[in-house]
C-alpha positions in Angstrom: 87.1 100.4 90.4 89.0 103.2 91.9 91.2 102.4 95.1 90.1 105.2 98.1 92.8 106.8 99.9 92.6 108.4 103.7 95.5 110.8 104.6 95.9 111.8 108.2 97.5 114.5 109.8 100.3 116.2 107.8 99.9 114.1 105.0 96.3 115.3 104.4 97.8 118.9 104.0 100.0 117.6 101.4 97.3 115.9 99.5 94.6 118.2 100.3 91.6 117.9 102.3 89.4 115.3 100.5 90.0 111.6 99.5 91.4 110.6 97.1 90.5 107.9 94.1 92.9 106.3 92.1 92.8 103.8 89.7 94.6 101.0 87.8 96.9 100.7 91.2 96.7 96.9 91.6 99.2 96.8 94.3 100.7 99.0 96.7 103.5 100.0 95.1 101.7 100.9 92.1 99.8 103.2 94.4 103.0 104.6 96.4 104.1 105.4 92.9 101.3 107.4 91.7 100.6 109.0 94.8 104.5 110.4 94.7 104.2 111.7 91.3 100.5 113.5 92.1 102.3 114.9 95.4 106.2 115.3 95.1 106.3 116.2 98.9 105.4 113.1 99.7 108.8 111.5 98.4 110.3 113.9 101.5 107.7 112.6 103.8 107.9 109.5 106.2 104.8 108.0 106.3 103.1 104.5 107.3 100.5 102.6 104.9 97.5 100.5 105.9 95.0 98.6 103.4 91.9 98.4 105.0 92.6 99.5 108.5 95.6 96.8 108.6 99.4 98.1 108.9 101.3 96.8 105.8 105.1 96.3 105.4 105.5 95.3 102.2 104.1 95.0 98.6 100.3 94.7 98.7 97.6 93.6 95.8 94.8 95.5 96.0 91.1 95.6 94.6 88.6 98.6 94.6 86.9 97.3 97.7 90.3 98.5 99.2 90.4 101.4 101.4 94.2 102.4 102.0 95.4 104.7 104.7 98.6 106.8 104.8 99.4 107.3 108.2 102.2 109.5 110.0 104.7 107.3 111.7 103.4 107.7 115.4 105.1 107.1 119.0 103.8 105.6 121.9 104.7 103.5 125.1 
């Protein structure tokens, strides 16, 4: 099943306006990976992943109930 991706802000100009489905990601790296070759700005791009509406920091297995997010880093106080 294909993995579902949500950009947000400048990241969803880089990727385009839509979602976007991947597939044969089976972790997050995988994904990152993919996603960097699809959209070579994104290498140049800081950016903040999250599977399923949970902030990862590291490798991640995923399954095509998954729903990742790429997020840009964000402030606050």
């Amino acid at each position: 099943m294909p993995i579902k991706i949500i950009a947000f802000g400048r990241l969803k100009d880089i990727t385009g306006n839509g979602d976007i489905l991947l597939d044969d990601a089976a972790d997050t790296n995988q994904l990152l990976q993919q996603l960097n070759k699809k959209f070579p700005a994104l290498t140049a791009t800081p950016f903040i992943v999250a599977v399923d509406k949970e902030i990862i920091t590291g490798n991640t297995d995923l399954s095509g109930a998954d729903t990742v997010a790429l997020l840009p880093p964000y402030s606050g106080g």
